[in-house]
Legacy VTK file of the C-alpha trace (Angstrom):
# vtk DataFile Version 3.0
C-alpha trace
ASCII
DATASET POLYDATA
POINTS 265 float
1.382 11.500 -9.642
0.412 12.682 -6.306
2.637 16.013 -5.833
4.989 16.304 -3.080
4.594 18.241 -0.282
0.902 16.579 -0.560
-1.580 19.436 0.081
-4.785 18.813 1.576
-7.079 20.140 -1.201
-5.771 17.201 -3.445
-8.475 15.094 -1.419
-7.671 11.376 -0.699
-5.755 9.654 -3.098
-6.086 5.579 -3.870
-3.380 2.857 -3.937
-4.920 -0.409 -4.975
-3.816 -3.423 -6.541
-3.293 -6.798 -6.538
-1.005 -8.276 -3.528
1.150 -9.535 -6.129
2.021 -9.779 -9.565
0.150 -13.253 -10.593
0.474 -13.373 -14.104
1.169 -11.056 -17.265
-2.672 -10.251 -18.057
-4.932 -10.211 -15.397
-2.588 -7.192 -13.344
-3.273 -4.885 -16.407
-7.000 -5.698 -16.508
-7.017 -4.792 -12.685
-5.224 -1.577 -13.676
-7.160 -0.624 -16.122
-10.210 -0.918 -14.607
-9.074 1.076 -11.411
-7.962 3.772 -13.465
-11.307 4.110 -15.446
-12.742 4.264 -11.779
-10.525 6.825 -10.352
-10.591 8.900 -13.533
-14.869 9.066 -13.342
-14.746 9.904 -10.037
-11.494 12.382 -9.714
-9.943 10.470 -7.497
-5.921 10.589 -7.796
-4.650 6.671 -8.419
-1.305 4.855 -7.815
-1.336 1.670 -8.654
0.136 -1.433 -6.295
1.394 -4.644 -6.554
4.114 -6.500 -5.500
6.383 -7.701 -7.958
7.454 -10.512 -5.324
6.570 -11.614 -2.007
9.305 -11.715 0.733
7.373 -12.502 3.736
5.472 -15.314 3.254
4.963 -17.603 6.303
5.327 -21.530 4.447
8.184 -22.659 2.124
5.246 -23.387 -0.904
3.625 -20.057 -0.517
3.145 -18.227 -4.165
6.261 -15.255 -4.074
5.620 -14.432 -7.731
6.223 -15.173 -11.435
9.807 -13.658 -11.246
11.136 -10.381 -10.680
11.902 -9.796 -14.465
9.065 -10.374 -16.010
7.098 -8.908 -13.187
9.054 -5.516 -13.170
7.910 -5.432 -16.971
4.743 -6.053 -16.202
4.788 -2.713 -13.611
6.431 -0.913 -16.847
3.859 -1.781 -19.076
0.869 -0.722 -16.636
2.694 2.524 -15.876
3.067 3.110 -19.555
-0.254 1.765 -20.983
-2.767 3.208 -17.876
-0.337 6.506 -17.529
-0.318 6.300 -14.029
2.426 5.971 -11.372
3.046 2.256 -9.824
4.353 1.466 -6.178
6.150 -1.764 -5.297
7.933 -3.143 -2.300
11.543 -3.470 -1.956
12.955 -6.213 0.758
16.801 -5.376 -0.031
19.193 -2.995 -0.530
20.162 -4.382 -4.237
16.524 -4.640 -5.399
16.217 -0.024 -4.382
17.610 0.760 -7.530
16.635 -2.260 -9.541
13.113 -1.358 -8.628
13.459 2.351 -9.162
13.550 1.590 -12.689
10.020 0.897 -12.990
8.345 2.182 -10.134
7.081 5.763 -8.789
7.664 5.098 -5.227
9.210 2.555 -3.410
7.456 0.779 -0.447
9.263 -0.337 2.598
7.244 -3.279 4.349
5.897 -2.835 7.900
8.133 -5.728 9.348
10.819 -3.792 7.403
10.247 0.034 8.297
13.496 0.371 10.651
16.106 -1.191 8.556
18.369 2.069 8.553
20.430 0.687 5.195
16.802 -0.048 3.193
15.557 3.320 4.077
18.656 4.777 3.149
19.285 2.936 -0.114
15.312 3.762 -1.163
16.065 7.292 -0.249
18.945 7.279 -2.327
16.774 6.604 -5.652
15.093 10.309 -5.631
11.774 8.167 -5.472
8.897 8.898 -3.844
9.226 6.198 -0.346
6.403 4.761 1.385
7.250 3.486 4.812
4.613 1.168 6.003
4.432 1.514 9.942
5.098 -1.954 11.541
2.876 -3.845 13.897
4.973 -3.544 16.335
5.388 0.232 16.599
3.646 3.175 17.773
2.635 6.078 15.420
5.379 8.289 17.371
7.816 6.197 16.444
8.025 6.411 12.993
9.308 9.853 13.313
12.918 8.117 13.223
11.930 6.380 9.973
11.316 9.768 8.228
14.303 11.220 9.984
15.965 8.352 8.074
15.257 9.026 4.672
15.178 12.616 5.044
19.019 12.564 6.133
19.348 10.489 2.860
18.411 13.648 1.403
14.796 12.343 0.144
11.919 14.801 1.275
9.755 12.886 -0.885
7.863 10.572 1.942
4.999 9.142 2.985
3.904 6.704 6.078
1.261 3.747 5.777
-0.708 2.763 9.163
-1.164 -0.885 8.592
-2.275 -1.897 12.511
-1.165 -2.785 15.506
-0.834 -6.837 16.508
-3.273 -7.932 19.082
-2.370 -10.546 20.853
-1.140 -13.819 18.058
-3.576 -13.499 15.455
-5.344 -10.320 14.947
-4.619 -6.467 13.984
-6.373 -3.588 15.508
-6.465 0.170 14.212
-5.265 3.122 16.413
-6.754 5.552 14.420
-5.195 8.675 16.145
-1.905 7.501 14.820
-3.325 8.987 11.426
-2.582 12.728 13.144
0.102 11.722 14.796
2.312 10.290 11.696
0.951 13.151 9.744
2.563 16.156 12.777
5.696 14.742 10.853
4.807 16.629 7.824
4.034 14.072 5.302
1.306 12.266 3.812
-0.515 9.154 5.886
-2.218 6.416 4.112
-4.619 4.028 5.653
-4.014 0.794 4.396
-7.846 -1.097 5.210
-6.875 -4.499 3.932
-3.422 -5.491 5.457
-5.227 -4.030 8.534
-8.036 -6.755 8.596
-4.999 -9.717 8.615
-5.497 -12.302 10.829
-1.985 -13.422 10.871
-0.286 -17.133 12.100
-2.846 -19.213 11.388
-2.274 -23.059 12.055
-2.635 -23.422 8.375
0.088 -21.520 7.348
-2.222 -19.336 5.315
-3.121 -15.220 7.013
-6.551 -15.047 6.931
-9.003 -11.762 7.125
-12.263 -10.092 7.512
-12.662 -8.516 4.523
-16.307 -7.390 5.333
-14.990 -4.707 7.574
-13.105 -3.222 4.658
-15.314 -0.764 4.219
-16.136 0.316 7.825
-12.277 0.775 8.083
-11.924 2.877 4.813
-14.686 5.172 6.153
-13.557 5.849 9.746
-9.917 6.304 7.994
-11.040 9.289 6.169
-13.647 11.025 8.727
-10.078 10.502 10.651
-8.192 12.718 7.761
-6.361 9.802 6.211
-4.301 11.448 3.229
-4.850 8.248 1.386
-6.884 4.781 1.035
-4.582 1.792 0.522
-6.581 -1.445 -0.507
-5.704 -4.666 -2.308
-8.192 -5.797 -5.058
-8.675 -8.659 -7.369
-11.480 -9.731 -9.372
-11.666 -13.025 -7.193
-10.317 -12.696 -4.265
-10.556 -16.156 -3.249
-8.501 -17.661 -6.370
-5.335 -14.511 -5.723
-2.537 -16.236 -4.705
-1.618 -13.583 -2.082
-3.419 -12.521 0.987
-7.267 -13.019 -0.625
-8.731 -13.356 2.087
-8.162 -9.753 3.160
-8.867 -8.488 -0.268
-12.253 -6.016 -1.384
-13.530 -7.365 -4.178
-13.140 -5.330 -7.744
-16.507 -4.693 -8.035
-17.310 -3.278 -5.450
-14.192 -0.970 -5.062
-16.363 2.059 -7.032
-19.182 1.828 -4.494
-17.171 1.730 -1.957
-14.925 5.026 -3.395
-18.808 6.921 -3.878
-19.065 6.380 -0.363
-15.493 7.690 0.291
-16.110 10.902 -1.629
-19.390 11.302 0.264
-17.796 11.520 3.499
-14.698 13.760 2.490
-16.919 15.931 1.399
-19.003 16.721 4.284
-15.886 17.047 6.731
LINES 1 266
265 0 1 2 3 4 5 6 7 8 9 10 11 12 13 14 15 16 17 18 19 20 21 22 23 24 25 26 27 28 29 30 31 32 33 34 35 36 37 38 39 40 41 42 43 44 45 46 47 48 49 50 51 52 53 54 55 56 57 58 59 60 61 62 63 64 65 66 67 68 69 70 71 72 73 74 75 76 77 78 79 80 81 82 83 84 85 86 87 88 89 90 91 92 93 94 95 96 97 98 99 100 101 102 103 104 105 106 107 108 109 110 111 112 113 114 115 116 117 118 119 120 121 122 123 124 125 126 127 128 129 130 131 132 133 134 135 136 137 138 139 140 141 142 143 144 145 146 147 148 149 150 151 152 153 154 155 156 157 158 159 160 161 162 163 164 165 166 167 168 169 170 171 172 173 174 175 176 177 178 179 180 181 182 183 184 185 186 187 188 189 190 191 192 193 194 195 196 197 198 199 200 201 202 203 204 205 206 207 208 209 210 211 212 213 214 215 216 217 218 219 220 221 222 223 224 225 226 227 228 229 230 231 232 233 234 235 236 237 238 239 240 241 242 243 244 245 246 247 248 249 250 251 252 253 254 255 256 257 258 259 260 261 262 263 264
């Protein structure tokens, strides 16, 4: 696990995962092959999935497999791999229901100023990742860390996630990444959510994914704490947000690369 207060020597860390948990197999495959990466290359690793979807924009949209058997799914990774899991919470109830299984707690963007969520995440002693929403500035999310701090949680990290621009696209401020860090925590650069192209007429988000790696890049010459992706061997069978997902195999060039630059800075 990433230790809290973060130092800067740990170098970027990586959150990656599926955007969901699909099944009861092809989650720990995903894990296992992250963590094989990560452990060649020294890179610290969380894993991430969802163990359901909230936010989905149609009524048939895929929101998991149930929250049960996905939960035990996280377990199993977290026990199997050894490494610490992160999973969104949409509820007060699901805070310590969640806390269970997972190392930190994520509060969705469209989520991140829900004072009783914060609070109840706060309350768990876990580690809480706040992603910032769309609609706010870096600044901002000050009051979100205020939040969980006056829970009595230091433990806390921010996500930058992009900014809407205009109905269906995300841009990157990229000085929010000092900004959110002045707050004295941990920023992660999430370079998948951040390609969305949300409310399309189908129903569907759509993405660039070929920017991915652009984005990763200019998030750590930028001094992002952390790389956030979402990964799946085929990203265009997932059944959450593939078409924003990097590809498996090419997640370890792409972390070379990474490495490369955080090096020379």
């Amino acid at each position: 696990m990433i230790a809290f207060p973060y130092q800067k020597e740990h170098g970027f860390f990586l959150m990656a995962g599926p955007c969901v948990i699909e099944d009861e197999e092809s989650p720990i495959r995903i894990a296992g092959t992250l963590t094989e990466i990560c452990q060649r290359l020294g890179i610290p690793f969380i894993f991430k999935a969802s163990y359901r979807k909230a936010n989905r924009s149609r009524w048939d949209s895929f929101t998991g497999i149930g929250d049960e058997k996905a939960l035990k799914v996280l377990d199993k990774i977290r026990t199997e791999c050894d490494i610490p899991v992160v999973t969104d919470i949409h509820a007060v109830p699901e805070a310590a229901m969640a806390a269970e299984v997972a190392d930190i707690l994520q509060i969705p963007a469209f989520l991140c100023r829900q004072t009783d969520l914060l609070e109840a995440a706060a309350k768990t002693g876990k580690v809480v990742n706040i992603k910032k929403g769309q609609f706010l500035s870096g600044e901002s999310m000050g009051f979100a860390v205020d939040k969980v701090r006056h829970a009595g949680n230091n433990k806390v990290m921010l996500t930058e996630r992009g900014s809407m621009f205009g109905y269906q696209d995300l841009v990157i401020d990229y000085r929010n990444i000092p900004v959110m860090q002045s707050f004295g925590v941990p920023v992660v650069l999430d370079v998948t959510h951040s390609l969305q192209q949300p409310n399309q007429s189908s129903g569907v988000t759509g993405g660039k994914p070929e920017m991915i790696g652009i984005m990763a890049k200019a998030g750590i010459a930028t001094g992002a704490d952390g790389i956030f992706m979402e990964t799946h061997p085929e990203p265009s069978r997932a059944k959450s947000d593939g078409a924003n997902m990097l590809e498996l195999s090419k997640v370890e060039s792409l972390l070379q690369q990474l490495l490369r630059i955080k090096q020379a800075l």
